[in-house]
C-alpha positions as CSV (number, residue, x, y, z in Angstrom):
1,X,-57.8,-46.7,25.6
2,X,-60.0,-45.2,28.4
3,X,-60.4,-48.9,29.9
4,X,-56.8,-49.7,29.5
5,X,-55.9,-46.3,32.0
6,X,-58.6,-47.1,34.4
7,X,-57.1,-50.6,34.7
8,X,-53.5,-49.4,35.2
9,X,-54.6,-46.8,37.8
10,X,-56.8,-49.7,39.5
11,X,-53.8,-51.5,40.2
12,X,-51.9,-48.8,41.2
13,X,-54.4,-48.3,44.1
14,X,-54.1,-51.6,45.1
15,X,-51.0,-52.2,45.3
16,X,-50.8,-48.6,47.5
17,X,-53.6,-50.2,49.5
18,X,-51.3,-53.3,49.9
19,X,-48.2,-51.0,50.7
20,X,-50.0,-49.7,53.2
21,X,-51.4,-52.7,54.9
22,X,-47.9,-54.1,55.2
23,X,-46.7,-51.0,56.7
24,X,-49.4,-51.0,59.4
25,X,-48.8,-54.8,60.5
26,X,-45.2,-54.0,60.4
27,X,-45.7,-51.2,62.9
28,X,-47.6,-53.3,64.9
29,X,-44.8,-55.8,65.0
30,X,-42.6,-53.7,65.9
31,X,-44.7,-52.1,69.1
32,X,-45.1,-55.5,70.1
33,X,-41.2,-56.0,69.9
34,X,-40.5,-52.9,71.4
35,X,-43.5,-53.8,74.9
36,X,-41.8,-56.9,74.6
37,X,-38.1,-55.6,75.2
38,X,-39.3,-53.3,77.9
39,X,-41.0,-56.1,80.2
40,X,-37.7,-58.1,79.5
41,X,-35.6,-55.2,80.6
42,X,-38.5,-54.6,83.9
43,X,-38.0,-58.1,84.5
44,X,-34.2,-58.4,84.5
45,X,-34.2,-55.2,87.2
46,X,-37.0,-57.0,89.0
47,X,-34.4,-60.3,89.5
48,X,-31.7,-58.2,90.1
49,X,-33.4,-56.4,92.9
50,X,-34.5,-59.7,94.4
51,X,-31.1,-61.5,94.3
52,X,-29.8,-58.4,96.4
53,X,-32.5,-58.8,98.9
54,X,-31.7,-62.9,98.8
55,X,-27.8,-61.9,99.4
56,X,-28.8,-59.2,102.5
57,X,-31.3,-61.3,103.9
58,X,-28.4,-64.8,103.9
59,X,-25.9,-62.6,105.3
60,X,-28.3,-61.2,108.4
61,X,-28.8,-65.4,108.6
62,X,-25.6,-66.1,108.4
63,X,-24.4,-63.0,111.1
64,X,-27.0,-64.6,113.3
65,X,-26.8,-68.6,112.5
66,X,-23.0,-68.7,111.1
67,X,-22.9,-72.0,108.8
68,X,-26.8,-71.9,108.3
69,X,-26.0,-70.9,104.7
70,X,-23.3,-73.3,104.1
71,X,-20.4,-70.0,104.3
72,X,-17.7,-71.4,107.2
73,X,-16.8,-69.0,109.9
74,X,-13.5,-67.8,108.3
75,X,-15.6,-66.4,105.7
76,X,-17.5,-65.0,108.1
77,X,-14.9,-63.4,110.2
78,X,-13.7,-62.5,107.0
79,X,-16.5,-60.5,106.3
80,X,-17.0,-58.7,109.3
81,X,-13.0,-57.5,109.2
82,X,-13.6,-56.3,105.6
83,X,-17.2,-54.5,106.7
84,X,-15.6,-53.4,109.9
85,X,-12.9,-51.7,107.6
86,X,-15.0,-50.0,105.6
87,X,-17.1,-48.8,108.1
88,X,-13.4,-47.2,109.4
89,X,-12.3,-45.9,106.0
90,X,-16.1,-43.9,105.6
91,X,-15.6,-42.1,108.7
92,X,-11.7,-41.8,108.6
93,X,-12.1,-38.0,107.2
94,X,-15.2,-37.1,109.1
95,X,-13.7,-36.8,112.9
96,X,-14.0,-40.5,113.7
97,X,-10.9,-43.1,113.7
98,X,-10.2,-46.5,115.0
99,X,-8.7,-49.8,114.8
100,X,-10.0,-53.8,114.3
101,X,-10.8,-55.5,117.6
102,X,-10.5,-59.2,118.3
103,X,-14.6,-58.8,118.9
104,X,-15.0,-56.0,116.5
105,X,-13.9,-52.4,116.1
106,X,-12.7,-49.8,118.6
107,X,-13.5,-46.1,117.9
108,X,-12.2,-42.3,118.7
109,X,-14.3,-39.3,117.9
110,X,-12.4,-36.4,117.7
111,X,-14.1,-33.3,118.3
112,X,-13.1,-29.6,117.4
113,X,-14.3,-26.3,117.0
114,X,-13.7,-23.6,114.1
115,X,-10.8,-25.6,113.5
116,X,-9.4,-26.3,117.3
117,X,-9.2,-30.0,117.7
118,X,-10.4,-30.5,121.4
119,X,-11.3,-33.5,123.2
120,X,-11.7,-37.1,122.3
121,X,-14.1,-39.9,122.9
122,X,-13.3,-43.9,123.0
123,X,-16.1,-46.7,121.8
124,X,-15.4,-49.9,121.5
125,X,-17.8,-52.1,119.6
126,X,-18.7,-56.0,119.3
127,X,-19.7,-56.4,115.5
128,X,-22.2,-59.5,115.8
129,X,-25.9,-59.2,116.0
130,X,-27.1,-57.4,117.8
131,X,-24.3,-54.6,117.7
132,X,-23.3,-54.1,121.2
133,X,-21.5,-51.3,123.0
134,X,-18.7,-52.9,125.2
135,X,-16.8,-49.9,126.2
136,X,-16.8,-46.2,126.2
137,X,-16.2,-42.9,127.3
138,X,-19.0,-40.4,126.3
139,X,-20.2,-38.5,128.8
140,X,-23.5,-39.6,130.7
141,X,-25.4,-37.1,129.6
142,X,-25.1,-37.6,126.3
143,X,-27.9,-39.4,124.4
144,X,-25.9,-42.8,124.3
145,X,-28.7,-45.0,124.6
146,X,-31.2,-43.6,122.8
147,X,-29.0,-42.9,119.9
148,X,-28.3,-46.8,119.8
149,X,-31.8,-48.3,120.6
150,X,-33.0,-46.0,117.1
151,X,-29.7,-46.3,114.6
152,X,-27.2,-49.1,116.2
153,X,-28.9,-52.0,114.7
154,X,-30.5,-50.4,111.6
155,X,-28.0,-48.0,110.6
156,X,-24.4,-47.7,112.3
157,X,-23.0,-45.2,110.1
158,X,-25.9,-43.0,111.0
159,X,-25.7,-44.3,114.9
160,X,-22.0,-42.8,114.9
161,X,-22.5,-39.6,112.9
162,X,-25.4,-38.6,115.4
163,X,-23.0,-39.1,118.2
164,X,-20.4,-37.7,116.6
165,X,-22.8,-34.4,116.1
166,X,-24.1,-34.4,119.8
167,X,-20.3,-34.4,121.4
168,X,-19.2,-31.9,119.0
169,X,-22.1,-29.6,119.9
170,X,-21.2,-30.4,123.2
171,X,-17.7,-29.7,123.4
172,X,-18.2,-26.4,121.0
173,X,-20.4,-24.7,123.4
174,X,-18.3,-25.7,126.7
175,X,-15.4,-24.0,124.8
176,X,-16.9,-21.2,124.3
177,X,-17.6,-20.9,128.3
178,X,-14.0,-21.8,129.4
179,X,-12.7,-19.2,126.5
180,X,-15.1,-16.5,128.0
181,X,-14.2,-17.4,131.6
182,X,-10.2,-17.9,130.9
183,X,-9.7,-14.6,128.3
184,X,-12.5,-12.1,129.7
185,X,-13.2,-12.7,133.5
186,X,-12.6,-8.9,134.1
187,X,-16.2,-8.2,132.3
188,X,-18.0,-10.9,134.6
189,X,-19.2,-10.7,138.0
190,X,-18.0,-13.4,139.1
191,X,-18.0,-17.5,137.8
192,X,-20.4,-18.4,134.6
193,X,-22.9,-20.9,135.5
194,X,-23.5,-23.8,133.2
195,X,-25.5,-27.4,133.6
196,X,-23.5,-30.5,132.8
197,X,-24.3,-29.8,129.0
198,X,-23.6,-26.5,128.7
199,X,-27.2,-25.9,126.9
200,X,-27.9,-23.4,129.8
201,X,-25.8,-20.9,130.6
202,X,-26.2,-17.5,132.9
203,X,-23.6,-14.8,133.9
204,X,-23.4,-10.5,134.7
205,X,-21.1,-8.5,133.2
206,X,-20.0,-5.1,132.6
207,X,-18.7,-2.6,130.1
208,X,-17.2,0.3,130.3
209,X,-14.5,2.4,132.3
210,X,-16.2,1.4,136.1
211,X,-15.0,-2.2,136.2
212,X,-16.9,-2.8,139.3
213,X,-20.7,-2.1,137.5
214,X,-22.2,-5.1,136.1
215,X,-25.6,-3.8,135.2
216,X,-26.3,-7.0,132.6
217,X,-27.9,-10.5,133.3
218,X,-27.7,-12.6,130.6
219,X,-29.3,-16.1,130.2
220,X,-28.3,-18.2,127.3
221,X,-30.5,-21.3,126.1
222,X,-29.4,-24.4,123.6
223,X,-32.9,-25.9,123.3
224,X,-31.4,-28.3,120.4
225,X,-28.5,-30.1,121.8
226,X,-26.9,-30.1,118.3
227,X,-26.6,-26.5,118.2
228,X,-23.1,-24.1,118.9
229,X,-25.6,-21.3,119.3
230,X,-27.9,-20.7,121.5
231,X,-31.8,-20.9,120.6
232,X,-32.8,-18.1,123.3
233,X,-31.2,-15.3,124.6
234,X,-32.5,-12.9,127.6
235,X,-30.1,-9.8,127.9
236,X,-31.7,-8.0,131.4
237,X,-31.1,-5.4,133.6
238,X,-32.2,-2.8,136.0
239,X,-35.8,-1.7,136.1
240,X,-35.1,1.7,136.8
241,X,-31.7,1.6,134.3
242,X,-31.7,4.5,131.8
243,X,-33.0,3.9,127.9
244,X,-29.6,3.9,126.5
245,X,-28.7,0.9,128.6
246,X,-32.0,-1.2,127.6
247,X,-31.3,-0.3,124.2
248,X,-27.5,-1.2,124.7
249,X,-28.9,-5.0,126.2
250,X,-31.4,-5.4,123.2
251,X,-28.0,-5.2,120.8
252,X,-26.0,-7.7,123.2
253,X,-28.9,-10.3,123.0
254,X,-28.9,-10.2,119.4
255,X,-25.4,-10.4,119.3
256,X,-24.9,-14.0,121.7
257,X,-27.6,-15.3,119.2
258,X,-25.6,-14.6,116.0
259,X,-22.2,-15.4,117.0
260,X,-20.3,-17.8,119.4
261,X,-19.9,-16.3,122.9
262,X,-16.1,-15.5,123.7
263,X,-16.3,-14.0,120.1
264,X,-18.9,-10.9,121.1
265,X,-16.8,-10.8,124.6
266,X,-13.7,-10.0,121.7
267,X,-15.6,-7.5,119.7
268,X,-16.1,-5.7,123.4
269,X,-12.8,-5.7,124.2
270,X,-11.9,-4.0,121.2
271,X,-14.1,-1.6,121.4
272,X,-12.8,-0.4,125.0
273,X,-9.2,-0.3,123.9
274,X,-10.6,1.8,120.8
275,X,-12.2,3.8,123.5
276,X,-9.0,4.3,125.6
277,X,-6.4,4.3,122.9
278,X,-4.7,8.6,122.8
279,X,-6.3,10.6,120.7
280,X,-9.7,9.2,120.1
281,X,-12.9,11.4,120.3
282,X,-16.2,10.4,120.6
């Protein structure tokens, strides 16, 4: 009877043992499956990625050598009018407009400030490689050429939003002169002085009830061209002036470096008619 129990549980064992073994190779198999699906899936990106590098690299061939990859020039043109559209469509909410060219694309920047749409600027551009510039109207002093030499041929979207940034920077701090000059010439001694890009700027001006006093010298500087505000501000005046009116051009300084300049000129304006208006005490 004892033998008989001993043999039963025997073969229970093995047969565990042999559950057990199967259950290990089956794990094994199915690592191996699972390495197996992850190199295909690595490979299948991998040939992916190199047929887009093979289609990028033809079409740069065929922009260059058109027919060198058996695609005819009207597929060609074709392509550029449908790349030149896009290119239009990507910048049609972003200040930028245009319209298809015989040779390629001609472009207006608009430019504004806090919502004022102010001047525009005309570039016309032949799409074939390399990208050139055949026409436009931004101003000379404007990075033009450098822009292009670093984005024009590599990047043209980022080419035109850089331009784009430099003539609105431009044209936000000349508006800000001509609004000072235009709405509050009765606080300036005199014309503000400006270079061609408005990134230097230096006037006097006065507060106060004696019109003819213009104790302050102020110098504005726009170190990064892209910038509406300026990056250093010197508020000056007399030596020999009292404390109150150094302490007065410490607060002005701070002020043209926070906010755009005919907006302090505003906030001093309606200070004096709070000043002057009946019944106000000090």
């Amino acid at each position: 009877m004892g033998e008989a129990a001993t043999a039963v549980e025997g073969g229970i064992l093995s047969h565990l043992e042999a559950l057990e073994a199967s259950a290990h190779q089956a794990a094994l198999a199915e690592g191996e499956l699972r390495q197996h699906e992850e190199k295909a899936a690595w490979m299948k990106a991998r040939i992916q990625q190199l047929r887009k590098k093979r289609d990028e690299l033809r079409a740069k061939l065929d922009m260059c050598h058109p027919g060198a990859t058996g695609i005819s020039e009207e597929a060609l043109l074709e392509w550029k009018i449908e790349n030149a559209r896009g290119l239009l469509q990507s910048f049609y909410l972003t200040g930028l407009s245009g319209a298809l060219t015989a040779r390629g694309v001609s472009l207006r920047i608009s430019t504004a400030f806090e919502g004022t749409y102010l001047d525009s600027f005309y570039l016309d551009l032949a799409l074939q490689q390399p990208v050139q510039i055949l026409r436009h109207s931004v101003p000379v002093f404007i990075p033009l050429e450098e822009l292009a030499r670093e984005h024009l041929q590599t990047d043209i979207k980022r080419f035109l939003a850089l331009l784009s940034d430099h003539l609105n920077a431009y044209v936000g701090r000349k508006f800000q002169a001509d609004q000072l000059e235009e709405h509050f010439a009765a606080f300036l001694e005199g014309r503000l002085w400006s270079n061609s890009l408005f990134n230097v700027l230096e006037f006097k001006y006065g507060l106060g009830e004696d019109s003819k006093a213009f104790p302050f010298k102020a110098k504005l500087i726009y170190k990064d061209p892209l910038r509406l505000l300026p990056t250093e501000v010197t508020v000056a005046c007399e030596e020999d002036s009292p404390d109150s009116l150094m302490e007065t051009a410490k607060v002005h300084s701070t002020l043209f470096s926070e906010k755009p300049l005919h907006k302090v000129f505003r906030a001093f304006a309606a200070s004096e008619e709070l000043l002057e208006s009946p019944g106000f005490s000090a």
